[in-house]
FILUMTOR-259957 format. One record per residue (C-alpha): x, y, z. Coordinates in steps of 0.001 Angstrom, whole numbers, padded with zeros to 6 digits, always signed. Example, Ala and Ser with C-alpha at 12.3 -4.5 7.8 and 13.67 -1.06 7.14 Angstrom:
<sites>
+012300-004500+007800+013670-001060+007140
</sites>
This chain:
<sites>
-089425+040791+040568-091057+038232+038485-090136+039723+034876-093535+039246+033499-095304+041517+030828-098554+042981+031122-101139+043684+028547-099558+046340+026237-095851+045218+026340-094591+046758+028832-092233+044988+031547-092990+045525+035187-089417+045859+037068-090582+046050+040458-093263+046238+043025-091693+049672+043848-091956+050952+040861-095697+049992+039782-096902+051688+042662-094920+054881+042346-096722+055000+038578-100302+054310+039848-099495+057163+042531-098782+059581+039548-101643+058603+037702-103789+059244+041079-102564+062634+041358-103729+063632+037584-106605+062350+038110-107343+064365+041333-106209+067574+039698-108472+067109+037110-110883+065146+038710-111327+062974+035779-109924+059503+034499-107491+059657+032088-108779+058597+028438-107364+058763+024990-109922+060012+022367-110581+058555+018933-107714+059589+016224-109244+060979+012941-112479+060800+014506-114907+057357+013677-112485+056976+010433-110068+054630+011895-111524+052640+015151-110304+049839+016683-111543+046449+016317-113854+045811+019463-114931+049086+018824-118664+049116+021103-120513+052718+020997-120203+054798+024065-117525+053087+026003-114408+054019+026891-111159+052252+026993-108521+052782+029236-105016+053130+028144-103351+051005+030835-104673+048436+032953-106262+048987+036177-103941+049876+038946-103611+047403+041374-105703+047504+044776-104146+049777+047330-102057+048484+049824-102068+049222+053661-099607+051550+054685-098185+048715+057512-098108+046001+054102-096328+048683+052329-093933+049910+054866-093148+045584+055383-093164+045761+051731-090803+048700+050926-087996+047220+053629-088328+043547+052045-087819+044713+048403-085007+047184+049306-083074+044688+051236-083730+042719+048597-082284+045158+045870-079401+046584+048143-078539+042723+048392-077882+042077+044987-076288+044821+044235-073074+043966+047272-072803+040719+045474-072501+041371+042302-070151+043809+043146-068249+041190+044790-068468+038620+042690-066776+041460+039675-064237+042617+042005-063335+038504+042448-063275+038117+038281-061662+041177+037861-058776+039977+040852-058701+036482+039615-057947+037679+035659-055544+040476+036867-053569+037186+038950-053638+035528+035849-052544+037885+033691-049964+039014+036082-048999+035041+036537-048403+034787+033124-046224+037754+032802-044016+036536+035062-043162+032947+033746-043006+034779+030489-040196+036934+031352-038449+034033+033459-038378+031848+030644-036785+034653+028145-034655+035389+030528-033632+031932+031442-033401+031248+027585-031456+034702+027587-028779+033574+029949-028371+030302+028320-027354+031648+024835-025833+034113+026512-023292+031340+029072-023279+029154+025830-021580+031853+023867-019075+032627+026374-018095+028889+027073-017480+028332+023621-020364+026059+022954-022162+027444+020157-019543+029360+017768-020276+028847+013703-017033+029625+013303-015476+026375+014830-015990+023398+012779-016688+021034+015626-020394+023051+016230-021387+021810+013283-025045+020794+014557-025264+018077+011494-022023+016339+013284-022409+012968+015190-020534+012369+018137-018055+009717+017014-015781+006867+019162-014555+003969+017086-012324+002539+019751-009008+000852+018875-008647-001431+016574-005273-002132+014194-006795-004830+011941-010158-002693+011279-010258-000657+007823-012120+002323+008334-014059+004268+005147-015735+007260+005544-018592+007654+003394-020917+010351+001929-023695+011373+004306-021221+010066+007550-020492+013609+008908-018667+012844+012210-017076+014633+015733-014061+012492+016405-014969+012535+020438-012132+010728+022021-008806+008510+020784-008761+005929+018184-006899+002985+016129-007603+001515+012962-005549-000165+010162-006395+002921+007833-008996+005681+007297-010537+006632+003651-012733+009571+003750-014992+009637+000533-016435+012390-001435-019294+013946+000980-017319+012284+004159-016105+014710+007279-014201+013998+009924-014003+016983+012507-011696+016639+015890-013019+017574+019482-012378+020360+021086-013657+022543+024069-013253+026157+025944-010618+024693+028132-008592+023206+026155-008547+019943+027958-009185+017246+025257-006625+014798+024581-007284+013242+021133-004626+010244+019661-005473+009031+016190-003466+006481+015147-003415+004705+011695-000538+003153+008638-002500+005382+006703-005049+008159+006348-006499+008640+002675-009215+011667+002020-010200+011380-001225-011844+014413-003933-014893+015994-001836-013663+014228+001534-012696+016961+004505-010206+016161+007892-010602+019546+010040-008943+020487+013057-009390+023540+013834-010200+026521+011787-008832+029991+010742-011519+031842+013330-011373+028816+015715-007631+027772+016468-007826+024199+018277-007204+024530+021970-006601+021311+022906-004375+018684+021874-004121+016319+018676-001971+013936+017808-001868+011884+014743+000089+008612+014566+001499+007203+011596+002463+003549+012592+003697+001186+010479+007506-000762+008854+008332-000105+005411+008540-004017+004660+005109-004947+006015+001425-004469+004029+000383-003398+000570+001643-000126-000248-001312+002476-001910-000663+003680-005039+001469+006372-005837+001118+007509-001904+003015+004553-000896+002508+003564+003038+002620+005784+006818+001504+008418+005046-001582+011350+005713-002512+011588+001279-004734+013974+000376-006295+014044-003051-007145+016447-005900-009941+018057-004229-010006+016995-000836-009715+018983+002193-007207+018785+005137-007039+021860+007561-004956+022107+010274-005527+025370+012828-003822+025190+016249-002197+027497+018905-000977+030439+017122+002549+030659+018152+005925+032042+016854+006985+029630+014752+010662+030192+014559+013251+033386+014900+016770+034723+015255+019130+034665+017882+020207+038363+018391+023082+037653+021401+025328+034850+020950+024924+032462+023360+028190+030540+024743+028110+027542+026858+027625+027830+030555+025160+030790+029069+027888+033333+030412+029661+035876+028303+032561+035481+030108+031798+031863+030415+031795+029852+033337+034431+028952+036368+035149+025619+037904+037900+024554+040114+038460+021976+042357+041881+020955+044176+042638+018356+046928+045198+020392+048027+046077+024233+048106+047772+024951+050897+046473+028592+052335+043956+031055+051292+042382+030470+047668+041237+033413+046644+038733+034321+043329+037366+038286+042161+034564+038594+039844+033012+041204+037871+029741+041802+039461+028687+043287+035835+029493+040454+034065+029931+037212+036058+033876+037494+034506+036761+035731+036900+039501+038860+037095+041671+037072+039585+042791+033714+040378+045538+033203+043206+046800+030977+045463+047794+032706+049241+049936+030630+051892+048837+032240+054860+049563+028913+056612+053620+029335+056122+054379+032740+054647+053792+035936+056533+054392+037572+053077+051544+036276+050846+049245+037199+054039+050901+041098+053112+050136+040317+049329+046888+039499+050424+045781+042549+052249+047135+044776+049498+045030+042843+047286+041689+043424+048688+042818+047423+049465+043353+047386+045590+040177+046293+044703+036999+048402+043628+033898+048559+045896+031096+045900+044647+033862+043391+043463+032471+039985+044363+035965+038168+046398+035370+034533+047490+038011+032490+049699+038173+028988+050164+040721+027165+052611+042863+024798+051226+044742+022314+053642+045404+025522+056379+045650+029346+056608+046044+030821+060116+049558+030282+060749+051233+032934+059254+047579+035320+058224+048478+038545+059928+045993+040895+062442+046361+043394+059650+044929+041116+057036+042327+039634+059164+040871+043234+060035+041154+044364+056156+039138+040743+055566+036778+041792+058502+036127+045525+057434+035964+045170+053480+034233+042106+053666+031684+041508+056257+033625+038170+058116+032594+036872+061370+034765+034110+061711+038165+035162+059989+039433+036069+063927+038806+033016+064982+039491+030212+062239+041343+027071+064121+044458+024956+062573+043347+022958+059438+039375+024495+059723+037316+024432+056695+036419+028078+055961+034814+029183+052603+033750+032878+052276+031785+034722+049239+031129+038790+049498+030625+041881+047933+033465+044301+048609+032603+047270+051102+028979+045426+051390+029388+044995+054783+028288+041889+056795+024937+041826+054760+026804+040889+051981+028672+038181+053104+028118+034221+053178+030400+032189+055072+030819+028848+056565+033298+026863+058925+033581+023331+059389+036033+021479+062225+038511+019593+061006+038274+015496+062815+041628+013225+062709+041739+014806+058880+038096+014734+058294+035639+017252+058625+031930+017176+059609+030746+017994+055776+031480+020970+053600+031976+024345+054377+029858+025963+051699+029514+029921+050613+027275+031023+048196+025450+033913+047024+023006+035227+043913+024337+038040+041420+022994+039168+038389+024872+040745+034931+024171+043786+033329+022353+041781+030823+019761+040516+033076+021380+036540+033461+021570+035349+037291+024434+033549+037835+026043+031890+041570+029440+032623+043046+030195+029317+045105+032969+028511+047377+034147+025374+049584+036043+023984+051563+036229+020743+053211+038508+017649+054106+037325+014364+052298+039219+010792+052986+042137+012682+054587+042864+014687+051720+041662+018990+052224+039789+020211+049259+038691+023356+048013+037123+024502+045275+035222+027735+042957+032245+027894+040847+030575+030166+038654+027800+029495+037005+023781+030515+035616+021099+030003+038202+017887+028609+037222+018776+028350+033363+020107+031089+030432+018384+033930+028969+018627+033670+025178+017747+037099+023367+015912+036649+020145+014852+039271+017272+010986+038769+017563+008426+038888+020064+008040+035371+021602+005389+036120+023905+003160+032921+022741+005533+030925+024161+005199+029216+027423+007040+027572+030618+007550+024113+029697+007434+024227+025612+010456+022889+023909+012664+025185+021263+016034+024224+019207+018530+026491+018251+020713+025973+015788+024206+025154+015123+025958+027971+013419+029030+025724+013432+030028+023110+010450+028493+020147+012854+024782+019560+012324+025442+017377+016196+025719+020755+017860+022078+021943+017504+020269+021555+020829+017292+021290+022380+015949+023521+025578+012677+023503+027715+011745+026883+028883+011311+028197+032016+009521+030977+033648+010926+034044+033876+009027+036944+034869+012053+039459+034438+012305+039072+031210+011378+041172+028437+009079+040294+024927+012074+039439+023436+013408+036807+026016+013176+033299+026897+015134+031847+029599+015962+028065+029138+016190+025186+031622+020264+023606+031990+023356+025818+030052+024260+025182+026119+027179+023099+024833+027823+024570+022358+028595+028401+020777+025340+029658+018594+026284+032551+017282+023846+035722+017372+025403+038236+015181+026119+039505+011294+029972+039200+011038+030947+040800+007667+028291+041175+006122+026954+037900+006627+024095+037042+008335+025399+034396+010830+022616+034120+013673+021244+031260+015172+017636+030037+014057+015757+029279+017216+012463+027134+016610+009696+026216+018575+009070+022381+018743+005836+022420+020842+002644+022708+019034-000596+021285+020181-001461+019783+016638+001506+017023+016186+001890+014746+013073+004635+012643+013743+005717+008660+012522+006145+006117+015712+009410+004766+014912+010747+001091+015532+013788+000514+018161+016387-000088+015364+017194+000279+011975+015580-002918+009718+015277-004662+006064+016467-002005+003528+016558+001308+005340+020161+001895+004684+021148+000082+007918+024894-000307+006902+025081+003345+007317+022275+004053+010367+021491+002069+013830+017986+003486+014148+014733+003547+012358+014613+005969+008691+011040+004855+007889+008870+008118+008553+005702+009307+008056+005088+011677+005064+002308+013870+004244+001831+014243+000351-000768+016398-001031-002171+017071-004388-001743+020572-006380-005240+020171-007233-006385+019869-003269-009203+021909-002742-007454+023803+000419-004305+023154+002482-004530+026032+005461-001193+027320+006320+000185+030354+007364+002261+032081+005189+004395+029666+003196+004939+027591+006090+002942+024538+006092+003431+022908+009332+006099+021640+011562+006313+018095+011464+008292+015693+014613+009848+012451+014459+011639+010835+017136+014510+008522+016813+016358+006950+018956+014733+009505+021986+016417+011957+019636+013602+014549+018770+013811+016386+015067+012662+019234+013613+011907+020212+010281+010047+023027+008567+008215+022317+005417+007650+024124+002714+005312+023977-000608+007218+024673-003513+004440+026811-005287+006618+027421-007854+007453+024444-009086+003920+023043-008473+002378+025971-010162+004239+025139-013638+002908+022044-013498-000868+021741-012870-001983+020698-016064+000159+017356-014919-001108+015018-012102+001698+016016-009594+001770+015230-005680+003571+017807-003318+005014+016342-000477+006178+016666+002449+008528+014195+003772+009930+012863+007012+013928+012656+006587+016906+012747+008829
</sites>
């Protein structure tokens, strides 16, 4: 196939194909047994140039010279394998394009939906860490990661344009935070930054912001700010004074941390020991016989207290055994020996000791053997705890100890203990009643937000401001909404009801919060604090804000709840803006504020 063009334009396409023409031609021309020949148009009118009288003029050129049927059978296979070879690998060659695009294409697909899904599960683990939330003012992707160090002598001003993420703890001398300055605290998803900032002073000024925390993004973790300083030492800032947190008309301090219960009502008065009945202790180096306590199982109450000298009268052994026959089944009965008790205890009493109570040993307790015994009348030998100790040239081997776990009807675990034991050659024996594991105070409002380990106060509801104390709390699964249980027992009475009309219940407040302001206080009292009347520090921190602040988040009308510790003494005080009063007077330059006192 050479692709050339013969004389009137028309393009040979193959050897095949010329001769399969001239064949055709050959055949007219032996039906008719005459050339082909195309005759003049409109007769002489219109002749071609060339034109010579009496000839004629083919329309095609001649055919080419026949070829021998061996050339053209030679011929025929050459240019067919020829054709039938092309034709494979084009095919091939298309079916490798088409392959190679469709790998491509399929290639490309794929990496595309890895990557959105990749980007996908990003935003997606981002969100649900915590990382990228508008609403929490530490996202703020214009925020610079920020760590000053500690310094006390450095001044620090925060100016317009300085927008920055207060990443880790830090000292300075003071703070200012200009119009267009921002200082935002750390946080994170679990909670675990620690952030201490401590300062004399910290001073934001009209268009200057200190966040922590926000109303859609409560701080999890913990920050502390320090207000260090004495009252006698540097220049004091106008009308904010020193060891203060001032904020301006116009500036911005936001505080947003743990939501918690911030304070409620005692609806149970709670007595010391945390019993209703209160608690028993007794202790005596000598009481000769059987000592002998009954308490309500219903409300940890001591019912009887006796003394029986089984040791030298047959008659208080009688007394004894009509005692126990008296008594109601589930009465809790503990017995202590005091000195000695077999001598005179009668096979009658031991049985009724044996049957009613559960004892193992009371058949076989020895001259001047320590023997303490706590059970549950009619429990049987399950309910009994009971110990013996021998008795050594008026010593014994340690203490014979009984003891055993009850609860009251109102849900407070307490211990019935008994013992017995001789100590420096004198026998003593002894009873105990008391809460296990802390008291369970009941309160008017669902304190659910608190947790194991926070610190409350409650209240005195007596005449002495001394008698309001402090508790840790402690877990206590059994407990309902409206219950804490506390770590040790109370002091003192805080009373839990309305008596006459008058609303006398205990306020119990929550001291923990995981934003803390608080003033670091010297060892002792100093210059003119009013030492002649106090031994410790006075000089607090204060907080005094503007009327015309641009925003002061709080929750309700209570602002915040501020700690000072002094002398290891920790209190608390809730503060309050007096809207009223600053409300009449904003045409005036006035300062609310909030003040440390005693």
């Amino acid at each position: 196939t050479d692709g050339r063009t013969d004389g009137l334009g028309l393009k040979t396409r193959t050897a095949a194909g010329l001769r399969a023409a001239t064949d055709t031609m050959q055949m007219n021309n032996a039906q008719r047994n005459s050339p082909v020949f195309l005759p003049p148009s409109n007769g002489n009118s219109h002749r071609s140039p060339g034109y010579v009288p009496g000839r004629i003029v083919p329309v095609r050129s001649p055919p080419p010279p026949k070829i021998h049927p061996s050339q053209k059978s030679s011929s025929e296979a050459r240019t067919g394998h020829s054709s039938f070879t092309f034709t494979v690998e084009e095919q091939k060659r298309g079916r490798a394009e088409e392959l190679k695009k469709r790998k491509k294409t399929l290639i490309c697909c794929a990496c595309s939906m890895c990557v959105f899904f990749l980007v996908l599960i990003l935003i997606l683990s981002l969100t649900k860490k915590g990382v990228i939330d508008e609403n929490c003012p530490d996202h703020n992707p214009s925020l610079r990661n920020w760590n000053p160090g500690h310094d006390l002598q450095r001044a620090v001003i925060i100016r317009k344009g300085d927008l920055f993420r207060l990443d880790s703890s830090a000292t300075f001398l003071s703070l200012i935070i200009q119009e267009g300055g921002l200082l935002v605290f750390s946080d994170n998803a679990e909670g675990s930054k620690n952030i201490t900032l401590r300062a004399r002073y910290i001073l934001i000024e009209e268009g200057g912001a200190l966040h922590i925390g926000a109303p859609k993004c409560r701080y999890r973790s913990k920050a502390t700010i320090t207000l260090v300083g004495r009252s006698d030492e540097g220049e004091a800032v106008p009308v904010f004074g020193r060891k203060f947190i001032g904020v301006k008309a116009g500036g911005t301090l936001e505080l947003h941390g743990t939501e918690k219960l911030s304070w409620t009502l005692l609806t149970k008065t709670l007595v010391p020991s945390g019993l209703v009945a209160g608690g028993h202790a007794f202790e005596k180096n000598f009481s000769r016989g059987l000592n002998v306590r009954v308490i309500d199982q219903d409300t940890a109450e001591v019912l009887v207290m006796d003394r029986f000298d089984t040791h030298d009268l047959k008659n208080d052994s009688r007394r004894l055994h009509e005692l126990l026959k008296s008594l109601p089944a589930g009465r809790i009965v503990a017995l202590a020996v005091g000195d000695s008790a077999v001598k005179s205890l009668l096979e009658e009493t031991k049985r009724t000791i044996q049957n009613l109570l559960g004892s193992s040993f009371v058949n076989n307790l020895k001259y001047r053997q320590a023997w303490a015994l706590v059970a549950v009348l009619g429990g049987g030998n399950a309910s009994c705890s009971e110990e013996v100790r021998e008795h050594e040239n008026h010593d014994t081997g340690g203490q014979a100890v009984a003891r055993k776990e009850f609860i009251t009807v109102d849900g407070v675990k307490f211990f019935v203990t008994a013992y017995s034991e001789w100590r420096n050659g004198f026998p003593i024996s002894g009873f105990q009643v008391d809460v296990v594991d802390g008291v369970v105070l009941h309160l008017m409002d669902d304190a659910q937000s608190w947790s194991p380990g926070d610190q409350i106060v409650v209240a005195s509801t007596d005449y002495s401001m001394h008698q309001a104390e402090t508790f840790l709390l402690l877990p206590c699964p059994e407990c309902s909404k409206n219950q804490v249980k506390v770590q040790g027992k109370p002091q003192f009475t805080h009373v839990g009801e309305i008596i006459d009309g008058i609303d006398m219940r205990a306020e119990v407040g929550l001291l923990t919060r995981n934003i803390l302001i608080h003033g670091e206080m010297e060892n002792s009292c100093y210059g003119n604090n009013l030492c002649q009347f106090f031994s410790y520090d006075t000089f607090g921190g204060h907080i005094k804000v503007s009327v015309l602040m641009t925003a002061i988040e709080r929750e309700g009308h209570k602002a915040f709840t501020f700690l000072n510790t002094m002398n290891s003494k920790t209190v608390s005080f809730r503060i309050y803006i007096l809207e009223n009063k600053c409300i009449e007077s904003l045409n005036q330059d006035l300062l609310c504020s909030f003040a440390f006192v005693n």
